[in-house]
Backbone bond lengths (Angstrom), bond angles and torsions (degrees), N, CA, C in turn:
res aa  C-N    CA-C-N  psi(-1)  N-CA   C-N-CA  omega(-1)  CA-C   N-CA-C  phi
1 X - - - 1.447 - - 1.513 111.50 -
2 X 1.551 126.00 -177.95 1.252 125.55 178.19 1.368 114.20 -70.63
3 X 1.533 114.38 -29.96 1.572 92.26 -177.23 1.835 122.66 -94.56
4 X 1.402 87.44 135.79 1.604 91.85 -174.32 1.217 116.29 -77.50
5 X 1.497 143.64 -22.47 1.396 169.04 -108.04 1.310 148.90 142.58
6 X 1.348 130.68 167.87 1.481 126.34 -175.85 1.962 94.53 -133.68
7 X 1.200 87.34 160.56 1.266 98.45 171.55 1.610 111.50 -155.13
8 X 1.741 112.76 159.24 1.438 108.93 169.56 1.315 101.75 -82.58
9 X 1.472 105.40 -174.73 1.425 109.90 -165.67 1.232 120.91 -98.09
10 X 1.640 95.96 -0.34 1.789 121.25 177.62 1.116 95.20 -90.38
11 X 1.048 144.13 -22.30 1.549 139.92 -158.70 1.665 126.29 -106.96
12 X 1.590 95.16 -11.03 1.554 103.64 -165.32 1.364 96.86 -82.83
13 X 1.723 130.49 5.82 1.641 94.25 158.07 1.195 83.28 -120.75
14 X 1.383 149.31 66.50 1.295 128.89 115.40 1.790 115.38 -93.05
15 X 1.081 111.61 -29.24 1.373 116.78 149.86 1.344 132.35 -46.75
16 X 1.650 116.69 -55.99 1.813 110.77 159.55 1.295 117.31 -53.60
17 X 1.404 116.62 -42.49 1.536 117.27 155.37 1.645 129.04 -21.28
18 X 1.143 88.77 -60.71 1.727 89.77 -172.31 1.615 106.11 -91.70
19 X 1.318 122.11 -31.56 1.486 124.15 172.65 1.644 92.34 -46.80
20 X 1.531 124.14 -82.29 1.902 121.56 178.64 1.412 98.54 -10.92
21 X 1.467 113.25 -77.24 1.827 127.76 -140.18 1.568 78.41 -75.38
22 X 0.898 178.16 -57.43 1.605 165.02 -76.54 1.506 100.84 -173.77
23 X 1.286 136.22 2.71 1.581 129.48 -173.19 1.775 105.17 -69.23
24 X 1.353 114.02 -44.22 1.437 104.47 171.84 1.356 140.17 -51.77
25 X 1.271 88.20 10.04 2.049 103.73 -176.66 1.719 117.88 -110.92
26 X 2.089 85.53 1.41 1.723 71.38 -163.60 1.937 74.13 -126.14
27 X 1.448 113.12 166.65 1.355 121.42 170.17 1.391 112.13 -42.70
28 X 1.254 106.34 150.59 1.741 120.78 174.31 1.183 111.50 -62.57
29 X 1.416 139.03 -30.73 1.249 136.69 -165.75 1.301 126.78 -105.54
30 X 1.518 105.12 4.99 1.707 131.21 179.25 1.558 105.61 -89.01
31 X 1.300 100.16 123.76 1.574 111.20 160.68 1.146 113.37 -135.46
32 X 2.011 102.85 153.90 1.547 100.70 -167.18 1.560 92.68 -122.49
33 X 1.915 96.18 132.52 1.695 102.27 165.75 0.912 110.21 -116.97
34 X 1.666 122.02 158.27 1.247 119.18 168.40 1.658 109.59 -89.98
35 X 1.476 105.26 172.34 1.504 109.54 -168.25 2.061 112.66 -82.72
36 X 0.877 130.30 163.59 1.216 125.81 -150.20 1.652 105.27 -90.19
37 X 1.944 117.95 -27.14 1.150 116.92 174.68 1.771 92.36 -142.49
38 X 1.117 102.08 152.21 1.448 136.07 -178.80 1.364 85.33 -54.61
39 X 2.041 114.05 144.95 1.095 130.91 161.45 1.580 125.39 -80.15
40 X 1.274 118.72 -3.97 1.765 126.69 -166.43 1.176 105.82 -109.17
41 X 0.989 129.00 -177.78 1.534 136.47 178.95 1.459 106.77 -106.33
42 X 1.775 118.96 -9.66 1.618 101.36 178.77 1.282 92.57 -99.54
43 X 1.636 138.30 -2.01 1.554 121.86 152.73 1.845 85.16 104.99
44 X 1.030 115.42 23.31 1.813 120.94 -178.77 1.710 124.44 -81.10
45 X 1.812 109.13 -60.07 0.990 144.16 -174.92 1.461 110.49 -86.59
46 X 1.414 110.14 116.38 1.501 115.43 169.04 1.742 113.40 -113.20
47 X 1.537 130.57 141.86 1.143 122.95 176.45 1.277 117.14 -79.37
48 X 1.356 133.73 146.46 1.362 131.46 -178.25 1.926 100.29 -101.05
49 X 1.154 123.33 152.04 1.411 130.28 174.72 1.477 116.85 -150.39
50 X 1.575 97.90 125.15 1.132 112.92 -171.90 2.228 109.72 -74.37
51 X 1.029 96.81 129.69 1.988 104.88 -173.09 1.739 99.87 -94.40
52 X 1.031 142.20 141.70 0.700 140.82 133.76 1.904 126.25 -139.17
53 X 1.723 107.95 128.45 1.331 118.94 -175.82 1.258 146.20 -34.09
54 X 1.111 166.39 -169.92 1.540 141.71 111.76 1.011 120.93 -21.50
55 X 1.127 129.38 -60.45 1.683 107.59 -172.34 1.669 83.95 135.19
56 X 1.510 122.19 -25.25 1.905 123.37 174.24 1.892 107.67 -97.29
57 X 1.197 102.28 -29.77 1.829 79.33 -176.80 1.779 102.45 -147.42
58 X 1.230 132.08 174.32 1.270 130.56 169.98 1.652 123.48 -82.30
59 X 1.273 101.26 2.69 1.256 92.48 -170.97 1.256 118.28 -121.02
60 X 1.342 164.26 170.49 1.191 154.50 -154.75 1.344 115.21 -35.52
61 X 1.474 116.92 178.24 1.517 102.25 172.66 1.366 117.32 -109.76
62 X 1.592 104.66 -21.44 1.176 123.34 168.90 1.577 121.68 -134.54
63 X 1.124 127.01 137.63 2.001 134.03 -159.48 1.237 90.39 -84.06
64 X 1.337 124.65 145.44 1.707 128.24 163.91 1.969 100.73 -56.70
65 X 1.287 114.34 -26.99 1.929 92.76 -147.02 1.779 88.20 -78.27
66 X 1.239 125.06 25.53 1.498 115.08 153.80 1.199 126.59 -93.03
67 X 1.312 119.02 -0.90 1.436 148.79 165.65 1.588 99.63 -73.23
68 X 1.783 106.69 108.85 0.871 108.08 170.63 1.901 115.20 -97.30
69 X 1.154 100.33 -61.88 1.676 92.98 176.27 1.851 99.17 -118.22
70 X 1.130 103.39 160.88 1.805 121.06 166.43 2.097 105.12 -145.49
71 X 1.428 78.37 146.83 1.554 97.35 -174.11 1.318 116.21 -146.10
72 X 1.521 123.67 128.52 1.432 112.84 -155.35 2.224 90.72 -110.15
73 X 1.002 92.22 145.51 1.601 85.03 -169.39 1.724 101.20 -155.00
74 X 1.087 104.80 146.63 1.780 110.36 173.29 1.764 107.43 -77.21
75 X 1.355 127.30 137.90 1.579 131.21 -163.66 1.740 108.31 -67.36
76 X 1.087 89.84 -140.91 1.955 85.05 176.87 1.773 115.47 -82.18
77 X 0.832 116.40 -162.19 1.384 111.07 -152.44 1.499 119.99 -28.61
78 X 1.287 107.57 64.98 1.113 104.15 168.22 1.784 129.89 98.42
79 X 1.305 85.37 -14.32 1.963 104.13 -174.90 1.275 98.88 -65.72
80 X 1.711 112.86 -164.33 1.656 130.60 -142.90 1.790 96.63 -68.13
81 X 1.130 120.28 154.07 1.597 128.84 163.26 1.366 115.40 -60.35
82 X 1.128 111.23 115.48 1.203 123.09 162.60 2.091 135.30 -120.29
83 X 1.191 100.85 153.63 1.744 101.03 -173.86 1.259 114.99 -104.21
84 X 1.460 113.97 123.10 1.157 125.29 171.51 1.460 130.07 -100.60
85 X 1.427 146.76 138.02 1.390 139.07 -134.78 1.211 80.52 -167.86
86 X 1.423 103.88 139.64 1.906 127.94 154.87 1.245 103.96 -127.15
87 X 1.515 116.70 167.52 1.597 128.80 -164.87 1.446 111.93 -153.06
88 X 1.278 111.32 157.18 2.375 100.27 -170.54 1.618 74.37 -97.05
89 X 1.373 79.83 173.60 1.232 118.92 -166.56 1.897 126.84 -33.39
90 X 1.765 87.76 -48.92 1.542 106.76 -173.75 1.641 103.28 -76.46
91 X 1.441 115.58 -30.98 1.720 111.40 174.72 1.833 100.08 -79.50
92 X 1.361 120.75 -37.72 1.880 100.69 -176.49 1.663 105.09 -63.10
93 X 1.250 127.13 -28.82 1.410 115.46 -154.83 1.804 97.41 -81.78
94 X 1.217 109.01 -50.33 1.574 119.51 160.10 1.668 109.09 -43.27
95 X 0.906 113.77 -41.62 1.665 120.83 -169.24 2.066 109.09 -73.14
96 X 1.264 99.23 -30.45 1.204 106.50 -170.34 1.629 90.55 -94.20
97 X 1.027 162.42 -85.85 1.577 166.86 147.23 2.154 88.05 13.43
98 X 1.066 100.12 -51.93 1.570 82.42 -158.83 1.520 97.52 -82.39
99 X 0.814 135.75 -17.23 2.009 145.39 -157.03 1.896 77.96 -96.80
100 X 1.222 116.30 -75.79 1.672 104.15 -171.28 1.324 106.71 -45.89
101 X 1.384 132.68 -44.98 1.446 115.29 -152.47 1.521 88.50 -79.16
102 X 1.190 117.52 -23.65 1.890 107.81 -168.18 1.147 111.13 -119.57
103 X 1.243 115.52 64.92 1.811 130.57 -171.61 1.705 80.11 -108.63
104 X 1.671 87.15 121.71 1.751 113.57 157.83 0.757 94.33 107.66
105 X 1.902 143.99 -14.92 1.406 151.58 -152.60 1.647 100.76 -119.89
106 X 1.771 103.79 144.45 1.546 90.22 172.75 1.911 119.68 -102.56
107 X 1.107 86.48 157.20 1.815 104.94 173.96 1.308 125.30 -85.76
108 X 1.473 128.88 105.98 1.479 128.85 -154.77 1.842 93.70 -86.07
109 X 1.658 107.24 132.05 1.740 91.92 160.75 0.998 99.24 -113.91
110 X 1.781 117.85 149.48 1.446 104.39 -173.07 1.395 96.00 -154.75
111 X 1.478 120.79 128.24 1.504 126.21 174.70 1.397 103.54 -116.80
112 X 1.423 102.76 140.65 1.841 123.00 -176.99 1.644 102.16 57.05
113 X 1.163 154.04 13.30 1.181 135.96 152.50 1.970 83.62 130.71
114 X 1.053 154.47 19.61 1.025 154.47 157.62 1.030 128.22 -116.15
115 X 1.711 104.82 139.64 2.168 96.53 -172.20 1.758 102.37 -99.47
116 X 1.193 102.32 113.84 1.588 113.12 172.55 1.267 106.87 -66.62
117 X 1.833 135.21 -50.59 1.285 132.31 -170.24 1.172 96.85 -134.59
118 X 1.675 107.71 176.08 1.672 105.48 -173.72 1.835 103.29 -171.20
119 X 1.824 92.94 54.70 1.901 93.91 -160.53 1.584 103.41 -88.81
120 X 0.929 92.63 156.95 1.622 123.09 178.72 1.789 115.02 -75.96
121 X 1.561 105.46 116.61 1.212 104.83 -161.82 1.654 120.16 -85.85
122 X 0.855 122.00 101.74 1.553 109.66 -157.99 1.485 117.03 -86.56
123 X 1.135 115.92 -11.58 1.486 111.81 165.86 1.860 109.11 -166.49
124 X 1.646 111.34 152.04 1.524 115.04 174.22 1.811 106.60 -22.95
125 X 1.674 120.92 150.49 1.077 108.06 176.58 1.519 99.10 -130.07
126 X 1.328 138.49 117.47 1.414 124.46 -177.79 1.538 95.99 -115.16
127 X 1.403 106.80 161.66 1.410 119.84 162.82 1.797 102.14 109.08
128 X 1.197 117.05 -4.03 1.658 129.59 -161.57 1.546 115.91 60.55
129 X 1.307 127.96 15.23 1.423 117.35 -172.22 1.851 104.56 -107.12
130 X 1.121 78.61 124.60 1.967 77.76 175.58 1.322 99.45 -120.70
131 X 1.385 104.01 175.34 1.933 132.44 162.87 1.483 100.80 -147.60
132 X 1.816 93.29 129.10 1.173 110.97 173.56 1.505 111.86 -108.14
133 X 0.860 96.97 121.21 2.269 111.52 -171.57 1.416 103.26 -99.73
134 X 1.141 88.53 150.85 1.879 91.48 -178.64 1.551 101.48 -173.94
135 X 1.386 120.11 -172.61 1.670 128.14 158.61 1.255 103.58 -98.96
136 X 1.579 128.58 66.10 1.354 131.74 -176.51 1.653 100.52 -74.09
137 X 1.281 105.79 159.68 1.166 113.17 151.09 1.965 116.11 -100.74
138 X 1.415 106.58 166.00 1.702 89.84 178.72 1.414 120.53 -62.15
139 X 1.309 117.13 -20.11 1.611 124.00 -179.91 1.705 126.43 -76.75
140 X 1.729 84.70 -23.30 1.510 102.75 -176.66 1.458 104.41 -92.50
141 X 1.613 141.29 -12.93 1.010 165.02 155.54 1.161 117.14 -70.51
142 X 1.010 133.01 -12.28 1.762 165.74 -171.93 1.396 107.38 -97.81
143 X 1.302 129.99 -62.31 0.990 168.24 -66.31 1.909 91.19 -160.22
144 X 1.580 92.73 -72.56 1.327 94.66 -178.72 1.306 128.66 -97.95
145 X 1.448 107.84 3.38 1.880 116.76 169.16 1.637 83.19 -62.81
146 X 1.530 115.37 -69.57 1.527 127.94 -167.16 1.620 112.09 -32.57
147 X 0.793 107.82 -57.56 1.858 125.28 172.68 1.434 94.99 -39.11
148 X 1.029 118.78 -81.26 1.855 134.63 -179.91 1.368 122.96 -40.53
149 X 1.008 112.37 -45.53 1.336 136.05 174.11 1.712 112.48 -56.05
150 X 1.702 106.52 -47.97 1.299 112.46 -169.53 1.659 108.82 -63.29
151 X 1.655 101.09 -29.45 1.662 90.03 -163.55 1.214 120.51 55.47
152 X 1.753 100.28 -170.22 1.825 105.03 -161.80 2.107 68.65 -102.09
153 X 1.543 90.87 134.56 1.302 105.47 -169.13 1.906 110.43 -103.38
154 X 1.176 139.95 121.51 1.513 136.23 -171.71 1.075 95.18 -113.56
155 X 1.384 112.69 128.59 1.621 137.88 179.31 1.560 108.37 -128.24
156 X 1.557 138.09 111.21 1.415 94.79 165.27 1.653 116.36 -95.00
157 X 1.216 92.27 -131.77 1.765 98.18 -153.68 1.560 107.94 -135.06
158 X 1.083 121.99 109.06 1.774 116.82 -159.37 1.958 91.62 -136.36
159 X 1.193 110.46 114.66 0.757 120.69 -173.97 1.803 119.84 -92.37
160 X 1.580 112.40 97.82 1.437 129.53 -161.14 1.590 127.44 -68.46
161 X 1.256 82.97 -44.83 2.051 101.96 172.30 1.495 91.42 -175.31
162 X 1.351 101.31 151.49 1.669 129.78 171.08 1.024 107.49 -145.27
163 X 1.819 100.50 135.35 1.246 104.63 177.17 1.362 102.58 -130.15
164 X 0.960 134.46 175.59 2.024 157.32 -172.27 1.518 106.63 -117.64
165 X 1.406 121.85 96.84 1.436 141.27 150.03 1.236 109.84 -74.68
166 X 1.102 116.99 107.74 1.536 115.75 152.37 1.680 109.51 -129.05
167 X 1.279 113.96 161.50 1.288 136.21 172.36 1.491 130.42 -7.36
168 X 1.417 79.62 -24.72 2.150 89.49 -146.86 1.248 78.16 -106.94
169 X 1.558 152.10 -15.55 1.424 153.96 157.07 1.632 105.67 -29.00
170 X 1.051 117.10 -43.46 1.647 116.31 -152.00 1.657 94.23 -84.17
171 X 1.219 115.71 -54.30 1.460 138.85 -171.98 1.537 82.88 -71.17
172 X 1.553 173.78 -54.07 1.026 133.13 -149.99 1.619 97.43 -89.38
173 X 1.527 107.22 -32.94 1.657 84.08 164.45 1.509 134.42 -46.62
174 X 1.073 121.57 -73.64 1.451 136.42 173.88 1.475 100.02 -25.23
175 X 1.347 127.52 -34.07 1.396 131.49 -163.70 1.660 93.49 -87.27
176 X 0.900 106.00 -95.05 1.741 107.66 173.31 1.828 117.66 -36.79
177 X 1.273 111.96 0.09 1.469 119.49 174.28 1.775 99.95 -98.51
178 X 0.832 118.35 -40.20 1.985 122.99 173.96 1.584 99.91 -78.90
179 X 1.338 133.28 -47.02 1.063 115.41 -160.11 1.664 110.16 -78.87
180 X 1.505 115.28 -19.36 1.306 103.75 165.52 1.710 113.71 -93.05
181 X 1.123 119.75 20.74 1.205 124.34 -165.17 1.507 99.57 -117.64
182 X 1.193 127.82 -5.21 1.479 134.42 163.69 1.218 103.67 -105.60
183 X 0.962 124.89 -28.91 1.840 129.24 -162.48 1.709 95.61 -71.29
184 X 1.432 114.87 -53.69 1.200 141.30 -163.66 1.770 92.76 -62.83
185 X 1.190 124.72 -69.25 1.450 145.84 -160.87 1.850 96.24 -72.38
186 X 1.274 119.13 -42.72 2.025 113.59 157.67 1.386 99.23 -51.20
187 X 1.676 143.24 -56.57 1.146 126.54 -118.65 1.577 82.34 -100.60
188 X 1.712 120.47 -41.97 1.777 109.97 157.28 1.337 130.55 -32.28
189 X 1.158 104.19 -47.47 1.323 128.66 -178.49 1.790 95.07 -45.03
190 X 1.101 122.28 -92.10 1.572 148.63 -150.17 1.463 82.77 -66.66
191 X 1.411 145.61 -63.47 1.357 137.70 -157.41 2.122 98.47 -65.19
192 X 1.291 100.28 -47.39 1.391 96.20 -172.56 1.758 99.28 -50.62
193 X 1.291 115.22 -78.77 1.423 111.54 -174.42 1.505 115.39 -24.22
194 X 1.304 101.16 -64.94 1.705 107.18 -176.02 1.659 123.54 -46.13
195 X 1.685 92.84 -23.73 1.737 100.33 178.00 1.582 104.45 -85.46
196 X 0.797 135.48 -51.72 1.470 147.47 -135.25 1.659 106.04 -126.68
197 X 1.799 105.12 2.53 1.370 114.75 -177.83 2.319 117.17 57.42
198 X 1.215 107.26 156.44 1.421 114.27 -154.18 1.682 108.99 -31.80
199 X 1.690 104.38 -61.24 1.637 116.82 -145.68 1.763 103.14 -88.60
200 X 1.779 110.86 -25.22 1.176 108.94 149.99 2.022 145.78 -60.95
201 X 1.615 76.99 -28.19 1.435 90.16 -176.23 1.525 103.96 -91.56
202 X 1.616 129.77 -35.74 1.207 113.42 154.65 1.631 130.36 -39.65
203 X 0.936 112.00 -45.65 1.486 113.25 -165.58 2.152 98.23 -82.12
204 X 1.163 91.43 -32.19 1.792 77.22 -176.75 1.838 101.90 -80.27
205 X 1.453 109.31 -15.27 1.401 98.01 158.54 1.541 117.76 -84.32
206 X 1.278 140.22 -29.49 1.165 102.03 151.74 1.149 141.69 -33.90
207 X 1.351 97.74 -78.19 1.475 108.46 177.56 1.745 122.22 -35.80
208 X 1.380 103.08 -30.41 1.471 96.32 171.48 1.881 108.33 -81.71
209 X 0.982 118.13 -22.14 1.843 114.63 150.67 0.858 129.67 -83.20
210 X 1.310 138.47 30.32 1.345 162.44 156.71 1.369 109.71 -103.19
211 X 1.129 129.14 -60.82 1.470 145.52 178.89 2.057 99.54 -53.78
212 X 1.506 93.40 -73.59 1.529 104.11 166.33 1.666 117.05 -29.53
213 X 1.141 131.70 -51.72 1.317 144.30 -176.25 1.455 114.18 -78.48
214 X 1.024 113.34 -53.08 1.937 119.95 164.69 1.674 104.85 -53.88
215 X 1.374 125.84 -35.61 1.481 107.94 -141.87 2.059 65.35 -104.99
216 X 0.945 127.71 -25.54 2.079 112.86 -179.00 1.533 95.05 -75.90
217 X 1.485 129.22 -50.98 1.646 119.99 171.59 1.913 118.46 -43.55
218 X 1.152 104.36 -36.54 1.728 112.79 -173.35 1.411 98.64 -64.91
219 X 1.483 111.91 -57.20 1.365 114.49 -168.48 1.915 110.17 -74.96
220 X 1.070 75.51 -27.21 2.018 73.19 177.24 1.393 101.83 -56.91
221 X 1.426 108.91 -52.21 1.672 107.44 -162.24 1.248 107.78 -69.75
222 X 1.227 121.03 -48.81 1.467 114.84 177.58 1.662 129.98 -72.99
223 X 1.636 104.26 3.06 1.589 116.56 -176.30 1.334 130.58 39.29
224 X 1.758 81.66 47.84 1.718 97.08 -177.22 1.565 105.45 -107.47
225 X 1.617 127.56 164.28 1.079 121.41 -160.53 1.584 101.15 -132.09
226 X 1.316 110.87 143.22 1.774 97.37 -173.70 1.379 85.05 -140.66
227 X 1.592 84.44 145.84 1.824 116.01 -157.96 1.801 95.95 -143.88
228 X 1.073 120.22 136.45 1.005 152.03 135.90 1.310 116.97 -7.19
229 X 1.373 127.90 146.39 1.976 117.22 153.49 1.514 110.91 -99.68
230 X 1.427 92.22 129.16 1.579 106.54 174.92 1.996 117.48 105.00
């Protein structure tokens, strides 16, 4: 079958590791993915599976965006979950050529560099309609309509506003955060006196730097942070 191995989940990049440093030993047209969810129940063990191409290019044999619809559904009365998929025209005729030549052999599907399924083709398929059978669960059937569905997906790229972060961003805040933060605390300063006249308004400005200084000591010690609304 496709998979060559298991691995823990600590281990799978010392394994991509040596697959890189060791690739010249195995055919050009072999690639290795790992499987999309862990085989165990403590979520540890992932299967490794060996890919290999047509025999014309390295890269899939067939693109998802010929995947027109997928539907994950329980079989006839009620038995194991299974996925059903249709395809236009140019993916069934491709679909039927690759299913005959690889009858008895399995078909890796794999989105972002992971193989979600990996079923066994049991006979030519014409017309683009498949069913994929398995011991799914409904989530894992879920799971892989979704996969199918996505296809090879085209987005472009429109570029809205850009801006330039660098370093010295953080530090001109902090800078312009004190300098209105004294400016603010002078202009208390001068209004208190002026209300409450000089020797009164001194002392209730202390006391409001006293207060100020206790309530930054409280929060220091307790390494709590006070923010504003909004």
């Amino acid at each position: 079958g496709p998979i060559v191995g298991t691995a823990a989940k600590n281990d799978t990049a010392a394994v991509n590791y040596l697959l890189q440093r060791y690739k010249d030993i195995f055919p050009a047209d072999v690639r290795f993915k790992w499987g999309f969810k862990p085989i165990d129940q403590r979520e540890t063990y992932f299967e490794l599976y060996a890919l290999k191409g047509d025999g014309t290019r390295r890269g899939p044999a067939l693109e998802g965006d010929v995947v027109t619809n997928a539907k994950a559904d329980q079989g006839q009365q009620g038995s194991a979950w299974e996925v059903s998929m249709t395809m236009n025209s140019a993916g069934a005729s491709r679909w039927a050529t690759i299913t005959g030549a690889e009858k008895g052999k399995s078909i890796a599907i794999v989105l972002d560099g992971y193989v979600y399924s990996a079923p066994t083709v049991n006979d030519r398929i014409e017309g683009g309609r498949s069913s994929i059978s398995g011991r799914f669960t409904p989530e894992e059937a879920g799971d892989l309509e979704n996969v199918l569905k996505s296809g090879k997906m085209k987005a472009g790229v429109r570029i809205v506003q850009e801006d330039v972060v660098g370093p010295s961003l953080g530090q001109e805040a902090i800078r312009d955060g004190f300098v209105s933060f004294v400016i603010a605390l002078i202009v208390l300063f001068i209004f208190t006196c002026l209300l409450y006249g000089i020797i009164p308004g001194m002392v209730i400005n202390g006391a409001l730097l006293i207060n100020f200084f206790f309530t930054l000591g409280v929060l220091a010690a307790f390494q709590a942070v006070l923010t504003l609304p909004g």
